[in-house]
N, C-alpha and C positions, 0 to 999 in steps of 0.2 A: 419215727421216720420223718426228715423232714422233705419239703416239696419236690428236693430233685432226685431223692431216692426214689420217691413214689414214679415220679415221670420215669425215672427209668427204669424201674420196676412193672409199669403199664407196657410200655413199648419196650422192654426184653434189650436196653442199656444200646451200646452202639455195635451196628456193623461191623466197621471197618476202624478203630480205635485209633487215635496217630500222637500224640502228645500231649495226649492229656484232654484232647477233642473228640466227641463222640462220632463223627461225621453223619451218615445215614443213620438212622435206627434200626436196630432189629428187623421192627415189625415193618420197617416203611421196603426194606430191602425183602422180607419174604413175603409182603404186597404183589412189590415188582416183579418178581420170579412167578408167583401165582397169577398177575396178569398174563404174561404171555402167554403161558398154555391155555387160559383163557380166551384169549384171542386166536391161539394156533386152532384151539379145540373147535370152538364156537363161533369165529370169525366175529367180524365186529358188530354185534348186533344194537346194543347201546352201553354207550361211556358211563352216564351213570348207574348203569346196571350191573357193570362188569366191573367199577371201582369200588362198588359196597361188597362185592363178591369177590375181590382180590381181597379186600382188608377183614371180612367176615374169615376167610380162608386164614389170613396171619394170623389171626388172635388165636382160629383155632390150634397155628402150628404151636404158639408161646404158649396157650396153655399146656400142649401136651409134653413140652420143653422142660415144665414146672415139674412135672412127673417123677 
């Protein structure tokens, strides 16, 4: 496997795919969707609390992705 398989094999390859460009990744787009409820749920209590905990949430989605 070489290094950009692996990158895209960590972050679950691209979102939104367009010509051959990955644009978003995966994991950074099911961050973003797990911030907001985040923030809907919890209001904004701290930035860095709530961005380890949007991206703790993505990895958990691409794991279970792996499935």
């Amino acid at each position: 496997m070489n290094d950009y398989e692996a990158e895209a094999e960590r972050v679950g390859g691209g979102a939104f795919p367009h010509r051959g460009e990955w644009g978003m990744s995966l994991r950074d787009y099911f961050a973003a969707a797990a911030l907001q409820g985040i923030v809907a749920y919890n209001g904004f209590g701290g930035v860095d609390m709530s961005a380890s905990e949007a991206y703790r949430l993505a990895d958990a989605m691409l794991k279970e992705r792996q499935k």
